[in-house]
VOGU-3710 file (C-alpha; in Angstrom, 3 decimals, decimal comma):
1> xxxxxxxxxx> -7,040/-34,455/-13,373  -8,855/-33,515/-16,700  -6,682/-33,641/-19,431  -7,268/-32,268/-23,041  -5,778/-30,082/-25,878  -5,638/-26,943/-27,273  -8,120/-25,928/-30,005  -7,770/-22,263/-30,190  -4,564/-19,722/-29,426  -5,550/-15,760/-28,544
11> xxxxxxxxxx> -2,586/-14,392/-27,685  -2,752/-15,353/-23,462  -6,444/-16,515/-23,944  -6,068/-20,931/-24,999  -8,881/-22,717/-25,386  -9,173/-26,740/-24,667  -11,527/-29,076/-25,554  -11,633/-31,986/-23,129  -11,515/-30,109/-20,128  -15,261/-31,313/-19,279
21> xxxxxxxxxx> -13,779/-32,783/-15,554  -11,665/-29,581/-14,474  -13,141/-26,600/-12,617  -13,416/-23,112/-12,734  -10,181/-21,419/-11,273  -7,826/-24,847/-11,984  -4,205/-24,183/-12,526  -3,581/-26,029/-15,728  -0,236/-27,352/-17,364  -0,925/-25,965/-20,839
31> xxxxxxxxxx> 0,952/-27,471/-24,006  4,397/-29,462/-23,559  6,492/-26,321/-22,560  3,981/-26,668/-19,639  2,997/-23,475/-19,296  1,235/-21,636/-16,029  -2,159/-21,140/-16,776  -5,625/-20,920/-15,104  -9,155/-21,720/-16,435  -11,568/-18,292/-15,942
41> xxxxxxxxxx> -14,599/-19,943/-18,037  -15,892/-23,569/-19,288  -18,518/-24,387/-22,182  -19,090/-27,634/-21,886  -16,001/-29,785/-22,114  -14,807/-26,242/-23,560  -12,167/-24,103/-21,216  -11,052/-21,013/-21,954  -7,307/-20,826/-20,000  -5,654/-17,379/-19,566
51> xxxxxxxxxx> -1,764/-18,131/-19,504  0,513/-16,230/-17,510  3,156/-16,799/-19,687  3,753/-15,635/-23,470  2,021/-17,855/-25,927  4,129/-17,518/-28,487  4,567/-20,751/-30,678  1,868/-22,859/-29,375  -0,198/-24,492/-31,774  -3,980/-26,639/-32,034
61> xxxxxxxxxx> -3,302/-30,117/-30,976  -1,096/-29,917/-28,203  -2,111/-31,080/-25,045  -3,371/-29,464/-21,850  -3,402/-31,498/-18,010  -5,507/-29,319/-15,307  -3,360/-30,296/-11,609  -6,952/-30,338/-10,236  -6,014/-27,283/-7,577  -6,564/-23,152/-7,696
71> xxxxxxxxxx> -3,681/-20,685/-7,943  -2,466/-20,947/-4,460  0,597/-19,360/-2,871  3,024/-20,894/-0,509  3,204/-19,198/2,861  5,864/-19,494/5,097  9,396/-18,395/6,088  11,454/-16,993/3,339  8,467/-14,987/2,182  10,604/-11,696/3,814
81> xxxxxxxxxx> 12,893/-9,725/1,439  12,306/-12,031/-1,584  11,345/-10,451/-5,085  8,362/-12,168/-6,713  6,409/-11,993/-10,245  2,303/-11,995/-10,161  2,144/-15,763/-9,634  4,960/-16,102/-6,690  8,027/-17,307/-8,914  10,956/-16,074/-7,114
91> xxxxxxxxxx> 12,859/-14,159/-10,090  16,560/-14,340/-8,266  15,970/-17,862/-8,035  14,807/-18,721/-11,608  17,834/-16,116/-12,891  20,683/-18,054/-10,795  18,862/-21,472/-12,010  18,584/-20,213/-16,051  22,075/-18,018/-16,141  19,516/-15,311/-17,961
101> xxxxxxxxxx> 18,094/-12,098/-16,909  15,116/-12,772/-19,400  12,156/-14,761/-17,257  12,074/-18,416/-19,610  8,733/-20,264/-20,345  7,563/-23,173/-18,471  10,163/-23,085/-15,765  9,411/-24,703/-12,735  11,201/-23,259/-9,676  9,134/-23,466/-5,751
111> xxxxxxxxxx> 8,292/-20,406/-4,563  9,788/-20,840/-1,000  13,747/-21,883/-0,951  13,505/-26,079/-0,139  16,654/-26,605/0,906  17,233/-23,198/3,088  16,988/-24,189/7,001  15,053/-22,822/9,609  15,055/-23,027/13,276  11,632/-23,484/14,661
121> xxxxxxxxxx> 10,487/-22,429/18,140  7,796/-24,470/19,561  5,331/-22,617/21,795  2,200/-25,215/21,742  3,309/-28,277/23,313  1,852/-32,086/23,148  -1,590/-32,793/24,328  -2,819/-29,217/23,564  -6,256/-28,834/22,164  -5,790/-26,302/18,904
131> xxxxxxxxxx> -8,022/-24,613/16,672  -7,373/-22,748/13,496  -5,210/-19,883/13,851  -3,350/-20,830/17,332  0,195/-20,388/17,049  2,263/-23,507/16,985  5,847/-21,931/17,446  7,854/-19,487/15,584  10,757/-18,821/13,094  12,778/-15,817/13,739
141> xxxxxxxxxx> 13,098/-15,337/9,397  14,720/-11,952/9,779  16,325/-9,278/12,705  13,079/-7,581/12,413  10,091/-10,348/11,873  9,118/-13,472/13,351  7,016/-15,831/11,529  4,331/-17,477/13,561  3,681/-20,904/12,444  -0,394/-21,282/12,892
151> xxxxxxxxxx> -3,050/-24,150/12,337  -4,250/-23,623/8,687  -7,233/-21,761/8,971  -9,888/-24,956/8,419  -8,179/-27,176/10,641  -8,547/-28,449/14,591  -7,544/-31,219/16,550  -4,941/-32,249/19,319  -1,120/-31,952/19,553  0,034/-35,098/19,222
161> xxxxxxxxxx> 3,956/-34,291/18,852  5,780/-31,212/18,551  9,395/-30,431/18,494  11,987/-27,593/18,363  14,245/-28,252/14,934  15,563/-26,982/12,524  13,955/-27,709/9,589  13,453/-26,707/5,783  9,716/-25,465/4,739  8,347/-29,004/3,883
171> xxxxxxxxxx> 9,501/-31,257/7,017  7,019/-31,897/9,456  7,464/-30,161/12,658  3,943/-31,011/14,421  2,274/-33,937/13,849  -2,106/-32,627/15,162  -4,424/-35,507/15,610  -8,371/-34,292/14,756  -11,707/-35,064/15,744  -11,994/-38,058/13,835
181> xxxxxxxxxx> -8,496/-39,993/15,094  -6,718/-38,806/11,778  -2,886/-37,678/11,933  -2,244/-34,516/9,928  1,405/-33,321/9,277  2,124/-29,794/9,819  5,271/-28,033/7,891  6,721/-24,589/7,901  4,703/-23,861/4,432  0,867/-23,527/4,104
191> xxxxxxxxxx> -0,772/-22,847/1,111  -3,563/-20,699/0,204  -6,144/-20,227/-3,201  -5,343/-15,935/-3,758  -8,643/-15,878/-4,849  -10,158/-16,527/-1,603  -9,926/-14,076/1,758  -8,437/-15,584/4,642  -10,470/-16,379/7,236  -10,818/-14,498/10,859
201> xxxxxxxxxx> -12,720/-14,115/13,472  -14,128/-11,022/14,069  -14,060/-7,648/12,145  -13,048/-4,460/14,001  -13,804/-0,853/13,536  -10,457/1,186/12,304  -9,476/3,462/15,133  -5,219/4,235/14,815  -4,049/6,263/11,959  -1,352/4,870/10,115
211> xxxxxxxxxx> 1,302/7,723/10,706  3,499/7,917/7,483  5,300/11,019/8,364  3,962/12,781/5,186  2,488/15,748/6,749  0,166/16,509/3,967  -1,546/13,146/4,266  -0,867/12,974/8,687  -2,054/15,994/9,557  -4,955/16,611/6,729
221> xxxxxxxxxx> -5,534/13,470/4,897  -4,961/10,729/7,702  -5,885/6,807/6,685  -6,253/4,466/9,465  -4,624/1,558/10,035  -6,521/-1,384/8,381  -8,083/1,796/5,947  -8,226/1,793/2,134  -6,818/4,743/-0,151  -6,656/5,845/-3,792
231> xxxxxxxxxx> -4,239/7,732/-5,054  -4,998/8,726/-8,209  -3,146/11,201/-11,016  -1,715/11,503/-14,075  1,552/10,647/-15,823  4,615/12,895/-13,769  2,613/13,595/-10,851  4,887/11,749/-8,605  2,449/8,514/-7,819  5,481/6,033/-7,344
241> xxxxxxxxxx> 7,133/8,671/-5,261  4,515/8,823/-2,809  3,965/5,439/-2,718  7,610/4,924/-2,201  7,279/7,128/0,802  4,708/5,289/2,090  6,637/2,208/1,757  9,492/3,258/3,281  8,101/5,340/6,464  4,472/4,366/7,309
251> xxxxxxxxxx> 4,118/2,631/11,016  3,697/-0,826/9,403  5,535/-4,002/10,278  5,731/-5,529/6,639  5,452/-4,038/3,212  3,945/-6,015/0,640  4,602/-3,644/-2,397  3,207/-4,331/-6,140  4,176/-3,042/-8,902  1,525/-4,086/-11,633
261> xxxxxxxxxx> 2,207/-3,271/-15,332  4,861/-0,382/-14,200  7,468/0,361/-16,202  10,519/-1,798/-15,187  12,681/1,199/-14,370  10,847/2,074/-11,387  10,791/-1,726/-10,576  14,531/-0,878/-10,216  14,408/1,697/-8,166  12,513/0,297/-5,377
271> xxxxxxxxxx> 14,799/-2,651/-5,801  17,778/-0,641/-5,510  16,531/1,618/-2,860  14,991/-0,629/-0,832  18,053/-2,773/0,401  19,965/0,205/0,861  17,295/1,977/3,038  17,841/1,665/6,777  14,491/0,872/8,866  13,657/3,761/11,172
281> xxxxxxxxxx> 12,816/1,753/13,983  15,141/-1,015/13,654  18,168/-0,049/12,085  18,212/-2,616/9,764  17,327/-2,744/5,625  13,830/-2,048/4,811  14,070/-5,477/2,882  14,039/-7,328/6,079  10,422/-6,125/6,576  9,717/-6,094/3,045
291> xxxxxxxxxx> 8,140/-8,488/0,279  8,195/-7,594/-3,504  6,172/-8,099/-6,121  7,741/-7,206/-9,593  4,944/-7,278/-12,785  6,454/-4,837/-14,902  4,581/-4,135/-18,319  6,574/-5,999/-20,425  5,823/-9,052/-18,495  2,802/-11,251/-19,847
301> xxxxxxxxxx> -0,854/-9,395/-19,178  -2,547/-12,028/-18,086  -0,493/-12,401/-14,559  -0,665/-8,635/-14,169  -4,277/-9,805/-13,191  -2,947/-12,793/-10,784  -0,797/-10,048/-9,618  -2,621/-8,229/-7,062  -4,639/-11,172/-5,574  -1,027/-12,837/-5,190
311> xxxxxxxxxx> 0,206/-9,227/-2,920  -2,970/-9,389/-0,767  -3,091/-13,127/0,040  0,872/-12,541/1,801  -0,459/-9,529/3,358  -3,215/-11,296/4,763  -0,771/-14,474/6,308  1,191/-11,755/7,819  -2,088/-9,857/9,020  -3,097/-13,062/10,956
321> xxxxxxxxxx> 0,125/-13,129/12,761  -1,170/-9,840/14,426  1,082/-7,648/11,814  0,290/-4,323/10,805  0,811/-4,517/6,817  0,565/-1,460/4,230  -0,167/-3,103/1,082  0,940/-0,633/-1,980  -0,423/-1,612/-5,273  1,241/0,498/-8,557
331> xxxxxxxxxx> -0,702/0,733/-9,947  -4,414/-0,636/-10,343  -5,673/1,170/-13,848  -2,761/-1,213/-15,244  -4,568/-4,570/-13,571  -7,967/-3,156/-14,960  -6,215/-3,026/-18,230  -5,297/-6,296/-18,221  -8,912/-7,537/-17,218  -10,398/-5,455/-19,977
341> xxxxxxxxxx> -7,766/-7,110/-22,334  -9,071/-10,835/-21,539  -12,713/-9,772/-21,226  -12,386/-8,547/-24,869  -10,466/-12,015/-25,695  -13,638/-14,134/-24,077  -15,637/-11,879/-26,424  -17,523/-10,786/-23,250  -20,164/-7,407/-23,728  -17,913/-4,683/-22,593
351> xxxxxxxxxx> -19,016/-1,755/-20,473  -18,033/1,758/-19,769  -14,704/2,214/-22,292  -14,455/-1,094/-22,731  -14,233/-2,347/-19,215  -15,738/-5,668/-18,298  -19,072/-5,020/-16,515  -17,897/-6,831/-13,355  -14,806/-4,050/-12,725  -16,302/-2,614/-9,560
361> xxxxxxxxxx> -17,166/-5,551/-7,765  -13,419/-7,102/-8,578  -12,380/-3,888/-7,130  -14,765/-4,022/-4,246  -13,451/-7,396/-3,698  -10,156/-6,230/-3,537  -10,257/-3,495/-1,299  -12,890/-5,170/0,941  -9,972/-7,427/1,888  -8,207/-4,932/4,376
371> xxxxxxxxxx> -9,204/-3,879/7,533  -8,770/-4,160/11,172  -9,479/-7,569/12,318  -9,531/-10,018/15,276  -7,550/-13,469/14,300  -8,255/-16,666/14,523  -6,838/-18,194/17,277  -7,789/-18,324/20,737  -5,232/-15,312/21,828  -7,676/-13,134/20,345
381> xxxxxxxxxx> -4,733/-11,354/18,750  -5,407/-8,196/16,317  -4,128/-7,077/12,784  -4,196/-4,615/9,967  -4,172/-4,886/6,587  -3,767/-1,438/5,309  -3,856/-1,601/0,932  -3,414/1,874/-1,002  -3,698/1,652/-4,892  -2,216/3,971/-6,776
391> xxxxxxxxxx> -4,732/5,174/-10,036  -3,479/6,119/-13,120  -6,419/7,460/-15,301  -5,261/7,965/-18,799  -5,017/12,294/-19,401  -5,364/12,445/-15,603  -9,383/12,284/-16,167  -10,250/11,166/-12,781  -14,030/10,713/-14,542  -12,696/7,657/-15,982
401> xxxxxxxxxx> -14,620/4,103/-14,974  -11,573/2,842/-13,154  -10,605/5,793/-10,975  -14,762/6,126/-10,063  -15,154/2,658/-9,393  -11,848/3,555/-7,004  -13,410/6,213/-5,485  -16,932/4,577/-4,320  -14,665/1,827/-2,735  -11,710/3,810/-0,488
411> xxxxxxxxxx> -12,342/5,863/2,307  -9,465/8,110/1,515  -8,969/9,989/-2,121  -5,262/11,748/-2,415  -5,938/13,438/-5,554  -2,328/14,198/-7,217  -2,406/17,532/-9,510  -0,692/17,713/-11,910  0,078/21,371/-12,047  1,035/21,483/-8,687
421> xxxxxxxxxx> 3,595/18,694/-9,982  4,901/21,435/-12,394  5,327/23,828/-9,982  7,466/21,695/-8,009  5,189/21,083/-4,816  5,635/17,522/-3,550  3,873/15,819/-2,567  1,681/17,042/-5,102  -1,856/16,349/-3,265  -4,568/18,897/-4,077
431> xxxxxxxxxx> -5,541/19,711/-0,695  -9,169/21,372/-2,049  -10,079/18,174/-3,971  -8,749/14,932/-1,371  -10,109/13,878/1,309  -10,229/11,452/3,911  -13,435/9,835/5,933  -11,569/8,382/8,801  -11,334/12,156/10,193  -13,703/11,784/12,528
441> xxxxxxxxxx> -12,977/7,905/14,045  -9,378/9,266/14,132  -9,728/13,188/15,253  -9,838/11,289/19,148  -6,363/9,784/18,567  -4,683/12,285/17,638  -6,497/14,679/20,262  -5,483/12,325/22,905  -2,023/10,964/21,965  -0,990/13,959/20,228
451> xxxxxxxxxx> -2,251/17,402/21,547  -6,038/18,668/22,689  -5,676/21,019/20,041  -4,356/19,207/16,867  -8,214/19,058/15,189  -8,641/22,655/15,524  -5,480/23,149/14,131  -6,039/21,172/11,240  -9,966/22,846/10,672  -8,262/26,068/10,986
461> xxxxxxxxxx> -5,297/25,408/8,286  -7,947/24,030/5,673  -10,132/27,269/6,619  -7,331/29,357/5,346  -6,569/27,293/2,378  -9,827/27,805/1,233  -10,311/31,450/2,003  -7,270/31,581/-0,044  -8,432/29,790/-2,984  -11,606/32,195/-3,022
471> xxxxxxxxxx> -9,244/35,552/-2,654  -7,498/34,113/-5,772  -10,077/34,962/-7,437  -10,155/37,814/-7,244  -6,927/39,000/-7,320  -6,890/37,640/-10,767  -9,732/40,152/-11,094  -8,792/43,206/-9,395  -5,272/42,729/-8,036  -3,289/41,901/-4,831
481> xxxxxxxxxx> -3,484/45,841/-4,073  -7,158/45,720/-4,030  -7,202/43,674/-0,888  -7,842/44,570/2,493  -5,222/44,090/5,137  -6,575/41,126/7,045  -6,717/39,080/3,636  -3,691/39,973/2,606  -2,407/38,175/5,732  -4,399/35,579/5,205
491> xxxxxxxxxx> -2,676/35,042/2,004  0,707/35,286/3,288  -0,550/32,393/6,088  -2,014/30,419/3,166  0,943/30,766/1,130  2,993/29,716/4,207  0,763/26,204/5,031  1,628/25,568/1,402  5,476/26,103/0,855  6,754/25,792/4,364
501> xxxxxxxxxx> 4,013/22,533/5,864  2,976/20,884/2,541  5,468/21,005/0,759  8,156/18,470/1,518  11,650/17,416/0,259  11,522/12,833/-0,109  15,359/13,633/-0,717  16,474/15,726/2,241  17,731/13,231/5,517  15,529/15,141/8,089
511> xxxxxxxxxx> 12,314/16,322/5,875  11,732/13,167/4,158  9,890/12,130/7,305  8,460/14,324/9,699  7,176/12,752/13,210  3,780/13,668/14,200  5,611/16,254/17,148  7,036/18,421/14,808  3,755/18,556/12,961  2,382/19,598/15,775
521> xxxxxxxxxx> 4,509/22,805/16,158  4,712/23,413/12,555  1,300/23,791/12,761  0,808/25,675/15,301  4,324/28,414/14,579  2,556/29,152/11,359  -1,292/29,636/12,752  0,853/31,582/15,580  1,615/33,981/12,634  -1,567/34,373/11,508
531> xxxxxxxxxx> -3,637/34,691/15,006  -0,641/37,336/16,041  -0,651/39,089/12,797  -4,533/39,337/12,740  -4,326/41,296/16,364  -1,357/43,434/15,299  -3,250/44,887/12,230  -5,761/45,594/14,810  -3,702/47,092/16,716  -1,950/49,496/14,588
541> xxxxxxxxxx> 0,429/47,359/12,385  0,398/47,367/9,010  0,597/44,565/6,243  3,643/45,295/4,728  5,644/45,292/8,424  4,029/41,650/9,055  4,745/40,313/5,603  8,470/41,304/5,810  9,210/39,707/9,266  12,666/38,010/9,091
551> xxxxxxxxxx> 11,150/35,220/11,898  8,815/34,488/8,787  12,251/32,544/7,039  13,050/30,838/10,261  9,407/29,167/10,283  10,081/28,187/6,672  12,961/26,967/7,101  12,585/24,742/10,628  11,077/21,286/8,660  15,262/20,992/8,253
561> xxxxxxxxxx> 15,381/21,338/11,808  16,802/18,096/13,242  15,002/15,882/15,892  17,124/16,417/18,930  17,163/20,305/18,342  13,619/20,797/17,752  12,110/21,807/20,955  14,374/24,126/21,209  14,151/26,028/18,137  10,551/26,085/18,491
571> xxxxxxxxxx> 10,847/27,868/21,568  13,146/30,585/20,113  11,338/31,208/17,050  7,965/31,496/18,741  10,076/34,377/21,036  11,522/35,867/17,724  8,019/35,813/16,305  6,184/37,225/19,655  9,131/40,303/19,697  8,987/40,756/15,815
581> xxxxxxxxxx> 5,291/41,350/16,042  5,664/43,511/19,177  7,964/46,018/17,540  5,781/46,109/13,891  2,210/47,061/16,245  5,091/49,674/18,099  6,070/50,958/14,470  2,548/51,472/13,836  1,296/53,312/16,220  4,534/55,702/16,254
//
């Protein structure tokens, strides 16, 4: 272990001298309050150390130790409804162990609970031939998940004694004999550089949307499971709320959720909502199924940028268990911000608005980390690492380096507007300026599992969206008066796919979430309206008859319609709208 001292303090930038033995990426001990830091550059016997915690009060002369390993993690049980900072120290613990609700310096508290006990399940059994990946046994670590215990990743050998236990994270429950005749203890905790992806065998091909139950972003915007999405806007445009939404209903079996330089009261919320929240599918908390990281912006910069490689390092361990994970990272412009603020401390040639040069590839890097994949492990089990950044460009100038660099990366772009916001549409997703590029991998899913139809349906709603957006113009010009009949309607329809299908109430108990069958008939009660009304004004109706149809409230007003009734009301609304628009072509024609 190199040892040296510091010569130089830049607020979470320390340089050492003496540091000639350590490597790149080395966790070091720096000064006696032993600090958490980590070298990102060496000159010589020159390292440059960013620290994760504040600096404040350190001085030339004092001395620096490198422990000779990279920022790893600890994976294993206990992971599960615990509450993190960027560099896995688990902040209930370190409050009940420091009596403070302030985070203090240089303490030194294990990121997985040593003394809590777990009962482990074998599955392998003695004289099995393992290889990386293969499941060992299991942990049941909440109602909701089981933790596999695999073969680290770079490891193979035979069983040579296994045993159901209970056990804290560091006893030995397997004891695997390699190739060469050497015993190698296996415990309940693995560790693993954040840095580096986790291995796997094979890369698939994303094929499964990840239903969230946000119609907006199911039925025009879909991401798949294992896909990558931006959503970027600016201040007020409700980019925690929709990542909230995510984290709360998308079809995923753990949450890893971020929060990177945001402001601590949101921190709160999620940590007051969270354990409150009752799992759809399970009954239980969402925390059961739910890991937190907390790196609000008061917290030091420097493990704002740990931060996110910390999240997606979990998600992977859980992805290798043959999870489906939704990563949600809140937001990523506030990690960039921290990178451009120790670039400009290493005195580095800045790019674009200051950005190090290197920004897109550390992006690319960690976006190119989800996906669909085949584990190691001869089960050939699958999972999904799903990761959605939010993006919060500064003015909401989406032409900013950070939200471009975004954009060449993800496969899906939710673009929040912020007028839209002020209007009081949420989710407040332009629906002329997203997009998503998994439309056409997916559009077979949901034809098949859904309805024959549902693509249509969705070309057709974005048809009229746009036709309305063109007619805007020029009413602005000439007036709603000056239109003819049939685009009148076509207004009404548009106006109707916006207030009574996009628009949707987080707050209300049955339109916060919205399963992908009563899409479906949304959909197609409000294109029912429009096909119907376009063959009445044929037939002798007129517009103002078909815009004043009460049925028109009752389509409005079924996304409140509960589960168990909705069937039902579809079918009498659909006979309310096929009489209404039988007696306004009868009016006309009289």
């Amino acid at each position: 272990m190199a040892k040296g001292t510091i010569k130089k303090v830049a607020g979470p930038l320390v340089v050492a001298t003496g540091m000639r033995d350590a490597n790149v990426y080395d966790v070091c001990r720096v000064s006696n309050r032993h600090l958490i830091g980590e070298i990102i550059e060496i000159h010589g016997d020159e390292a440059s150390i960013q620290v994760y915690e504040e600096t404040g009060g350190l001085k030339p002369g004092e001395p620096v130790e490198s422990t000779g390993a990279p920022m790893s993690v600890e994976l294993g049980p206990g992971l599960i409804g615990n509450i993190y900072d960027g560099i896995q120290r688990p902040l209930v613990d370190i409050m009940e162990q420091s009596h403070s609700n302030l985070l203090q310096r240089g303490i030194q508290v294990p990121s997985l609970s040593r003394e809590k006990v777990w009962h482990f399940k074998p599955v392998a059994k003695a004289g099995d031939k393992v290889i990386g990946g293969d499941v060992l046994g299991t942990v049941d670590e909440t109602h909701i998940v089981t933790q596999k215990i695999m073969v680290p990743p770079l490891m193979k050998g035979t069983v040579k004694s296994i045993k159901e236990c209970d056990a804290r994270v560091t006893d030995t429950v397997c004891v695997l004999t390699d190739d060469k005749g050497e015993d190698h203890e296996i415990t309940l905790v693995q560790k693993w550089p954040v840095r580096s992806e986790r291995p796997y065998a094979q890369k698939l091909a994303p094929d499964k949307p990840l239903i969230t139950g946000q119609r907006v972003i199911d039925a025009l915007f879909p991401i798949a499971k294992g896909g990558v999405a931006a959503i970027p806007g600016p201040f007020g445009s409700g980019k925690t709320v929709v990542q909230h939404q995510l984290a709360k209903w998308a079809e995923a079996d753990i949450v890893v959720y971020i929060g990177c330089g945001e402001r601590g009261n949101e921190m709160t919320d999620v940590l007051n909502e969270f354990p409150e929240l009752k799992d759809p599918k399970s009954g239980y908390s969402l925390m059961e199924r739910t890991v937190l990281i907390a790196n609000t912006s008061d917290m030091p910069v420097a493990a704002r940028e740990a931060s996110i490689y910390t999240g997606i390092t979990i998600a992977e361990y859980f992805r290798d268990m043959g999870y489906s994970v939704a990563l949600m990272a809140d937001s990523t412009s506030r990690w960039a911000e921290a990178l451009r603020e120790m670039s400009g401390r290493l005195e580095e040639m800045p790019g674009e608005e200051g950005y190090p040069a290197y920004l897109s590839s550390r992006l690319a890097q960690f976006y190119e980390r989800a996906g669909r994949v085949r584990a190691l492990g001869s089960d050939g089990r699958e999972g999904t690492l799903s990761a959605i950044g939010a993006v919060s460009p500064a003015g909401g100038d989406i032409s900013e380096p950070v939200t471009q660099a975004t954009l060449r990366i993800v496969k899906v772009f939710w673009r929040l507007d912020a007028q839209l916001a002020y209007e009081r549409h949420f989710p407040a997703i332009n629906w002329l300026s997203s997009y998503s590029l998994y439309l056409d991998s997916l559009g077979k899913w949901f034809d098949g599992e859904t309805d024959s139809e549902w693509m249509k349906l969705r070309a057709k709603m974005m048809r009229i969206l746009q036709q309305e957006s063109e007619l805007k113009e020029m009413v602005q010009l000439v007036g709603m008066d000056a239109l003819g009949a049939s685009d009148r309607l076509t207004m009404e329809a548009a106006r109707s796919i916006r207030e009574d299908f996009l628009n949707q109430n987080a707050f209300s108990d049955t339109d916060t979430y919205t399963p992908l069958e009563k899409q479906h008939k949304m959909m197609k009660m409000i294109l029912a309206y429009y096909d119907k009304g376009q063959e009445a004004l044929k037939n002798g109706a007129t517009i103002d008859s078909l815009v004043k149809l009460p049925c028109r409230e009752e389509i409005g007003r079924y996304k409140y319609t509960e589960n168990e009734k909705v069937d039902s009301e579809y079918a009498r609304i659909m006979k309310d709208l096929d009489d209404a628009i039988a007696a306004a072509v009868s009016a006309g024609q009289q």
